[in-house]
Structure formats: C-alpha cells, structure tokens
C-alpha positions as CSV (number, residue, x, y, z in Angstrom):
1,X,-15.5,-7.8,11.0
2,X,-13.5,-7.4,14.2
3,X,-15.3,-5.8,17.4
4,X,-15.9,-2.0,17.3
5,X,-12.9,0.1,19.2
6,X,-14.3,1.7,22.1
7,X,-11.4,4.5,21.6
8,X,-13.0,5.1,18.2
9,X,-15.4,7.8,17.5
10,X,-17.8,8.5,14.6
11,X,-14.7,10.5,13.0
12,X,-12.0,7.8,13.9
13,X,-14.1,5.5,11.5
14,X,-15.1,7.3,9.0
15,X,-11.6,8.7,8.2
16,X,-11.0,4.7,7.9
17,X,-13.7,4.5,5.4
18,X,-12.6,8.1,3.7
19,X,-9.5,6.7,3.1
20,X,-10.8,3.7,1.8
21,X,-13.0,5.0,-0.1
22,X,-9.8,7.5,-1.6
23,X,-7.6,4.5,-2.3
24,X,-11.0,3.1,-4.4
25,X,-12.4,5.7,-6.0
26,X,-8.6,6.9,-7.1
27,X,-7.6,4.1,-8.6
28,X,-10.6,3.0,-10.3
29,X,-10.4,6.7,-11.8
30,X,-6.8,5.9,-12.9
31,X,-7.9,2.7,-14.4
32,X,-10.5,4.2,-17.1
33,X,-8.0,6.9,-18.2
34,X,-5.4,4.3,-18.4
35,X,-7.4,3.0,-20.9
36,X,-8.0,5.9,-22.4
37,X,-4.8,6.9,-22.8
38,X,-4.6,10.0,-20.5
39,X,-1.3,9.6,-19.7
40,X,1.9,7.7,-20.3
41,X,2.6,4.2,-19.2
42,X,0.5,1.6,-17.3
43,X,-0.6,1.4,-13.7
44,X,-0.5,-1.0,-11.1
45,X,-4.3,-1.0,-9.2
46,X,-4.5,-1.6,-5.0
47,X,-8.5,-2.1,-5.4
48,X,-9.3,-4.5,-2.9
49,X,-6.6,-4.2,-0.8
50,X,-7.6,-0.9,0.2
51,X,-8.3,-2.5,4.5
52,X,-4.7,-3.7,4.6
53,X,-2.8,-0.4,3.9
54,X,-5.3,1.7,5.2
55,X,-5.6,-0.3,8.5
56,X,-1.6,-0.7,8.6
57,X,-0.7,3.0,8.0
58,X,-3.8,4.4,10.7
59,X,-1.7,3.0,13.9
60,X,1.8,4.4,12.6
61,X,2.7,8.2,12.5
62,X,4.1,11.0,9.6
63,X,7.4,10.4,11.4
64,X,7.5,6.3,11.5
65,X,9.0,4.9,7.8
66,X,6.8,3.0,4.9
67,X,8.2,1.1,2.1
68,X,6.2,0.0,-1.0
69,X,5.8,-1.9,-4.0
70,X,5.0,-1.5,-7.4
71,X,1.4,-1.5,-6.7
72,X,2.1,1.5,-4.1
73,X,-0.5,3.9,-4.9
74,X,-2.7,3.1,-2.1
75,X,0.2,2.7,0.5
76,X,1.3,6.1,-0.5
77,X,-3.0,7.7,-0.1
78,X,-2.7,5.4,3.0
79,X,0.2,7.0,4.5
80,X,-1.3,10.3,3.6
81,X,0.3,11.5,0.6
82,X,-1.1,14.0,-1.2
83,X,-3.6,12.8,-4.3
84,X,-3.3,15.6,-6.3
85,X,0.7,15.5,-6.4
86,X,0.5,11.4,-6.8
87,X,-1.5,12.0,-9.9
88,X,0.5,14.7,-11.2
89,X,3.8,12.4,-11.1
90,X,1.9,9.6,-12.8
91,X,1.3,12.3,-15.3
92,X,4.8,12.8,-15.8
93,X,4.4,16.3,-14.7
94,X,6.7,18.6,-12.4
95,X,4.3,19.1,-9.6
96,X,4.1,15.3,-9.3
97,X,5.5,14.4,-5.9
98,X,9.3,13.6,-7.5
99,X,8.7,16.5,-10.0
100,X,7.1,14.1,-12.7
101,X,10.6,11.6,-13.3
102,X,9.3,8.8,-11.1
103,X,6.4,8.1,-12.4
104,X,3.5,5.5,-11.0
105,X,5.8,3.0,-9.3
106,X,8.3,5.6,-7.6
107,X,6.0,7.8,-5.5
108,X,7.5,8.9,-2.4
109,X,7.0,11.9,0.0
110,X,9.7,11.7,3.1
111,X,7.9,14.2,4.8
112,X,5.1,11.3,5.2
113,X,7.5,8.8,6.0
114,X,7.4,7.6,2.5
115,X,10.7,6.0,1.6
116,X,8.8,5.0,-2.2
117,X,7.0,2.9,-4.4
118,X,9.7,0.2,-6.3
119,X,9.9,-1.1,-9.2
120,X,11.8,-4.0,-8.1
121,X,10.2,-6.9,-6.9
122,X,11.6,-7.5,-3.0
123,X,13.5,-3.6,-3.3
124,X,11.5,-2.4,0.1
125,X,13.1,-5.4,2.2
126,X,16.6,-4.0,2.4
127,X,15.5,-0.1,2.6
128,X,13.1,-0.5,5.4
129,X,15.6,-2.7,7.6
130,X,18.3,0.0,6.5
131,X,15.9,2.9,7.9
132,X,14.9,0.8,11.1
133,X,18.5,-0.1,12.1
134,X,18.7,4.1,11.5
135,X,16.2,4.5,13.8
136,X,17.6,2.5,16.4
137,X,20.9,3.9,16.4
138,X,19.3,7.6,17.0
139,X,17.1,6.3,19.1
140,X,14.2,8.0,18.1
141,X,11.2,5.7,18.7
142,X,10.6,5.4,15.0
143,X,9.5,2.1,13.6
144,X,9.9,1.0,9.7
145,X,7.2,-0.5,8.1
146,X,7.8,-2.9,4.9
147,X,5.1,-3.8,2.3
148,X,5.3,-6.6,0.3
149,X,3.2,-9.1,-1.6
150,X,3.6,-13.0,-1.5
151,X,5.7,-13.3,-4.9
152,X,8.3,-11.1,-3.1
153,X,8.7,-13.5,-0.3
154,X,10.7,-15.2,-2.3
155,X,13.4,-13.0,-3.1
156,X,16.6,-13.9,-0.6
157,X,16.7,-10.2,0.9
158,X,13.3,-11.4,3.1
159,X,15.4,-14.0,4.7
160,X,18.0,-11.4,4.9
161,X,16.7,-8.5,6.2
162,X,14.5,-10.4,8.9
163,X,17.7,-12.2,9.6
164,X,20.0,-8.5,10.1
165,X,16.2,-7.2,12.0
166,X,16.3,-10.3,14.5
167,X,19.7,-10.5,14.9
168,X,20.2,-6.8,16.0
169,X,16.3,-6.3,17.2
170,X,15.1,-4.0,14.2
171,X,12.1,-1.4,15.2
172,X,11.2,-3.2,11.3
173,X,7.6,-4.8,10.8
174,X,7.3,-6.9,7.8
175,X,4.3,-6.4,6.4
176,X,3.0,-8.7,3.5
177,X,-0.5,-8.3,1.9
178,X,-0.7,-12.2,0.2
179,X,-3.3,-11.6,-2.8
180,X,-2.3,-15.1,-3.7
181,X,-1.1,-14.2,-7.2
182,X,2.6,-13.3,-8.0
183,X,2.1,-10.8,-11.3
184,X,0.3,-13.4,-13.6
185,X,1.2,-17.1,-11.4
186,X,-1.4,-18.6,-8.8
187,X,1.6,-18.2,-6.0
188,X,0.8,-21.7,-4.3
189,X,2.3,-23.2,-8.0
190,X,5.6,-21.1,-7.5
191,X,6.0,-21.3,-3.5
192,X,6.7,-24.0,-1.2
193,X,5.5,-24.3,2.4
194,X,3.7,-21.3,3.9
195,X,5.1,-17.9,4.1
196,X,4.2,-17.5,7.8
197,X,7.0,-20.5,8.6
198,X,9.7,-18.7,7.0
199,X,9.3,-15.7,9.0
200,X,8.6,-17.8,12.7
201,X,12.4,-18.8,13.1
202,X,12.6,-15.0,13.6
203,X,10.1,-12.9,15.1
204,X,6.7,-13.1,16.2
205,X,4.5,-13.6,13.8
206,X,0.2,-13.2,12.8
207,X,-1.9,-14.1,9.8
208,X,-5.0,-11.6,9.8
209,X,-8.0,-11.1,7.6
210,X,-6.4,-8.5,5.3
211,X,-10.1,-7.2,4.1
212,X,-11.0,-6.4,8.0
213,X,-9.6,-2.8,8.7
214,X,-10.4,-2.9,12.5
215,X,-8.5,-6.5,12.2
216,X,-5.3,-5.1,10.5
217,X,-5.0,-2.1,12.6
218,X,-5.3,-4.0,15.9
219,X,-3.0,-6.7,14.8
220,X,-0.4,-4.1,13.4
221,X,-0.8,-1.7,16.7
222,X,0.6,-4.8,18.9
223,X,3.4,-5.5,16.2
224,X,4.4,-1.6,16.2
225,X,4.1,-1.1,20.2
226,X,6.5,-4.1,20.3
227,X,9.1,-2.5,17.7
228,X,8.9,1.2,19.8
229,X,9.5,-0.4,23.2
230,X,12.0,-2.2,21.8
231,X,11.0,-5.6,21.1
232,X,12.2,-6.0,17.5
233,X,10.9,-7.0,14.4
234,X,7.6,-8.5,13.7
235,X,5.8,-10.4,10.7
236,X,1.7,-9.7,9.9
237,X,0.8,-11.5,6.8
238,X,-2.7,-10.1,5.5
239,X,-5.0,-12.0,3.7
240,X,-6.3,-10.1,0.7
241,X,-6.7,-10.2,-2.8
242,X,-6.1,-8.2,-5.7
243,X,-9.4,-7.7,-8.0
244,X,-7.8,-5.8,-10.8
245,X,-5.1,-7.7,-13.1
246,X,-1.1,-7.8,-12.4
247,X,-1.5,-4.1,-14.7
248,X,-3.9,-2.6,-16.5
249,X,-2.5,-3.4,-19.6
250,X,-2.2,-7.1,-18.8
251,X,-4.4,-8.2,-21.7
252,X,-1.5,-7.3,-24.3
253,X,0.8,-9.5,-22.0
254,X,-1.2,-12.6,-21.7
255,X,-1.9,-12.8,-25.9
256,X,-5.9,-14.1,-24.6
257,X,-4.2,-16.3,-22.0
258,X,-5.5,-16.1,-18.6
259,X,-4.4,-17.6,-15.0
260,X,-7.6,-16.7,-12.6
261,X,-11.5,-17.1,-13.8
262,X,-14.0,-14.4,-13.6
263,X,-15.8,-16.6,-10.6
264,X,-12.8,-16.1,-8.4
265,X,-12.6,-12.2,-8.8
266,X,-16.7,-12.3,-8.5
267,X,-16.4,-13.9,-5.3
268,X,-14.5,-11.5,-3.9
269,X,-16.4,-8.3,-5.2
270,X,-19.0,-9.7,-2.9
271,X,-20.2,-7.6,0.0
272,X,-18.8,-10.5,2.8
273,X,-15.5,-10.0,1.4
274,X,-14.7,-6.3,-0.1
275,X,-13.5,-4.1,2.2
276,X,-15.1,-1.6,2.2
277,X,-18.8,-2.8,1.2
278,X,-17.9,-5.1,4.3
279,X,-16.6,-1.5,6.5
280,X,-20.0,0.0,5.3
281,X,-21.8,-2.6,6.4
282,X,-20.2,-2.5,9.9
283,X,-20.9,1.3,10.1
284,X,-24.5,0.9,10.1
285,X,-25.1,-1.9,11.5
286,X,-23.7,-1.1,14.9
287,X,-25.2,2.5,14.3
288,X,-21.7,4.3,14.4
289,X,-22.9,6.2,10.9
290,X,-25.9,6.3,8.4
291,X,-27.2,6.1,5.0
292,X,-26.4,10.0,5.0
293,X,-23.1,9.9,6.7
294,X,-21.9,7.5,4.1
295,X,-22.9,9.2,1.1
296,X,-21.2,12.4,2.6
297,X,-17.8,10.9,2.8
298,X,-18.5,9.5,-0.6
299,X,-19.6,12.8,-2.5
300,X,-16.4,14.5,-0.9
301,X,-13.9,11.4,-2.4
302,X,-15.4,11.8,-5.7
303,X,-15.0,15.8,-5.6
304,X,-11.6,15.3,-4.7
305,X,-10.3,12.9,-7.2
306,X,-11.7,14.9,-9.8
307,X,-10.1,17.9,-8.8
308,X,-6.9,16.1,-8.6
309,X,-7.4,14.7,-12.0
310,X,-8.0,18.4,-13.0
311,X,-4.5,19.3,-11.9
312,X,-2.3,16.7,-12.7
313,X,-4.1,17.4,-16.8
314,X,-3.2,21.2,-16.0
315,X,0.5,20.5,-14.8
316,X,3.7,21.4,-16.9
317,X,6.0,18.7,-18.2
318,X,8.5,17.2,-16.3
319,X,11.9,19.0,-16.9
320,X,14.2,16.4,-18.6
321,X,17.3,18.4,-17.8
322,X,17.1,17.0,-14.5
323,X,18.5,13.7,-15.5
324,X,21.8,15.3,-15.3
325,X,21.6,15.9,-11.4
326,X,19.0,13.4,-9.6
327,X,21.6,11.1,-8.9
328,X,24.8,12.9,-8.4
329,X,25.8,16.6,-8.0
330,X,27.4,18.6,-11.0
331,X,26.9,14.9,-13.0
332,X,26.8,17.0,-16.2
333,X,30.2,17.6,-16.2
C-alpha cells in the first residue's frame, strides 16, 4: 500500500473503504440474482477493480465529468450515484436513474457528473474530450475524466481524442484500468507494444498499482491539478484485474471453452492483491480503524444494498411509450 495521507482522517478512509466495500458488496448481490433470474438481461461485474474507480473519483468533484464503460457500475457508486436508482434501472423499472430504458450499461446521473455507462467499446473517448474542450471554452475549472479498459485502447478514437486533448490542451484525463483481458482475449495476444507508449507522444503519462486506493488517488490528484490549472491532458494506466468473467452469462458464450485458469483469478482473490482485503489490512495495521470500525462500515453496506434491492423489486415498469420522445421531441408524429 502507498504511505498513509496525513490530510486523511479516520472518516476520509473509511468512506474509501465504504465505498469499496459498496462497489463489492453491490455487485456481488447483482451477480447471484443474475443467476437467478431477478431481472432482465446480464451484467457486467467491477469486483476487483473496486481501488481504481473509487480512488479516481475521491480527488474529482459532483461538478467535474466521468465517462464509463460497459462494466460502469462501480464508476457510477464511485462517482456517487445513487444505488437504489442504479438497481432500479437494471431492473428495467421507472425509478431507475434513466427511468428504467437504459438499463445496466447506460447508467448516468448528470447531476454527479455522470455522462454514462456505454455499450460501445471506446464510446467514452470522444464524449469526455467533447465535455473537456466544453469546459475549457467556459472556463469553468472542470476537468473530464475518461474510463477505459485495455481492449479499448485500441479503438482509433484513443489516438484521436488524446490527439484533439493535446493539441488544444484538454482539462481531459485518460483514465484506463488494464485488467489484462479484452472481453474473453488475454490482451497481450491482441495488442502490440505497451499502451503507456501510445499515450507518451502526448501527454504525461503514469502506470500505478490499480488495487492501491491511496496510490490511485495520489497519482490521479497530480493528473487532475494539472488539467484545472491548465496543463492539459494526462494518461494514468491502472493495474488491475477483473475477478469476475467478461459477463455473468459468459458460460453460454464460451460453449465450456475458457481463456484464463482458476489459479490466475485465485491469485488475485488473495489478501496481497484484493483491494480491499489489502485497504483493510492497511486500516489496522497503522491503527487508523479496528476490528469494530470495520465491521460497522460493513453491516451498514450490507443494509443498504438490501434495501436497494428491496426497491428496485418494488418499482413500476418502465413506460415503453417513451421510445417515442427520448431521442427527439414530438418524434411520434
């Protein structure tokens, strides 16, 4: 783990860990009634990735822009977005954040700087440059914040949009959390070169230990101080991995096949490497919390996913009438 903060308090952590613990405890909720078929289509898990978002998101504020991925669930909890509306959307219900038609890979709240989840592989790259050159024009101090996973780097809107956020000195930070797999390909068989090099001929750039919070959220603080003062764009590559499959109906796409062994995801379920078994461990050992302090944070996650469960099972259907005016006004006739 990186070195304590001496800015931090007892709180400052543990609403690291509480948010953590959210991103966890959420998804691995999600993932049983997936299974069970509580509610329609499949979802794409964050577990183990939880430091990276949740260390990203803690130095950048309600008003600064976020895009995601399809696995955006924990960027959205780690922006702040509200659980109970999250699960109600994946519910396909009208108190879901974008009244139940977006479902798990559109969730977006632009009151918490959420531009959305996307279901296209690379779609955040062009959006957050977009908002960022917005930004710059008002003059607002706002920085844009793009989230993307190693298979997207090689889409040509990366080179694009760090070309147009160089060029014209973008408040933009590229953000990409490299889980080393690209949906169901080990991404050193589909990529050449490191990703870090492609992004050098344009901005600073940083590799960081994306299961360290306290190492994400330093290395992202000097990357979003640089965009607000107007240094430009910047490129933090986090080191992570993804423990869950590409979706958790992955079994019915790989027909028994497989592309990672159980080993590898073992490995990194250990308490060296999962965030948050590692942030735990940290906590106590430099006497910032307790046994006591940890299980209280716990107990309250637990009581809050279930009640968020308990609402999105309670909400109404999503209203299919408004197809006819999400995209354009008066579209019905």
């Amino acid at each position: 783990m990186a070195e304590a903060n001496v800015s931090h308090n007892q709180a400052d952590y543990l609403a690291l860990l509480r948010r953590m613990l959210l991103i966890r405890r959420s998804e691995e909720r999600l993932s049983a009634l997936c299974r069970e078929g509580k509610f329609p289509g499949a979802v794409h898990l964050y577990i183990g990735q939880e430091a990276s978002g949740v260390g990203a998101c803690s130095v950048i504020e309600d008003r600064d822009w976020i895009t995601s991925t399809h696995r955006g669930h924990g960027h959205f909890l780690a922006k702040g977005g509200e659980l109970k509306r999250m699960y109600a959307e994946i519910w396909g219900k009208r108190e879901g954040i974008c009244k139940g038609m977006g479902g798990s890979m559109h969730v977006a709240d632009f009151s918490k700087g959420i531009l959305g989840a996307n279901g296209i592989v690379g779609g955040g790259f062009a959006i957050a440059t977009g908002a960022a050159f917005g930004a710059k024009l008002r003059g607002d101090g706002r920085v844009a914040m793009c989230f993307f996973g190693d298979g997207a780097a090689n889409q040509g809107t990366f080179m694009e949009s760090m070309n147009v956020s160089s060029a014209w000195q973008l408040p933009t930070i590229f953000l990409c959390e490299n889980n080393g797999v690209s949906e169901f390909t080990i991404s050193s068989t589909v990529t050449g070169g490191k990703l870090v090099d492609r992004a050098k001929a344009f901005m600073p750039t940083v590799i960081v230990d994306g299961n360290d919070v306290l190492a994400v959220q330093a290395a992202v603080r000097e990357a979003v101080e640089r965009a607000r003062t107007g240094g430009g764009p910047s490129y933090v590559e986090t080191t992570t991995y993804r423990i869950q499959g590409h979706l958790e109906a992955e079994d019915a796409f790989l027909g028994g096949g497989t592309y990672r062994s159980a080993e590898e995801i073992s490995a990194w379920q250990q308490a060296n490497r999962d965030p948050i078994l590692r942030f735990q461990a940290f906590l106590t050992g430099e006497g910032i919390a307790d046994a006591a302090d940890l299980a209280a944070v716990e107990q309250s996650v637990l009581e809050e996913v279930e009640e968020a469960v308990a609402f999105a099972e309670a909400g109404e259907d999503a209203d299919p009438e408004l197809a006819f005016s999400l995209m354009f006004e008066n579209q019905e006739a």
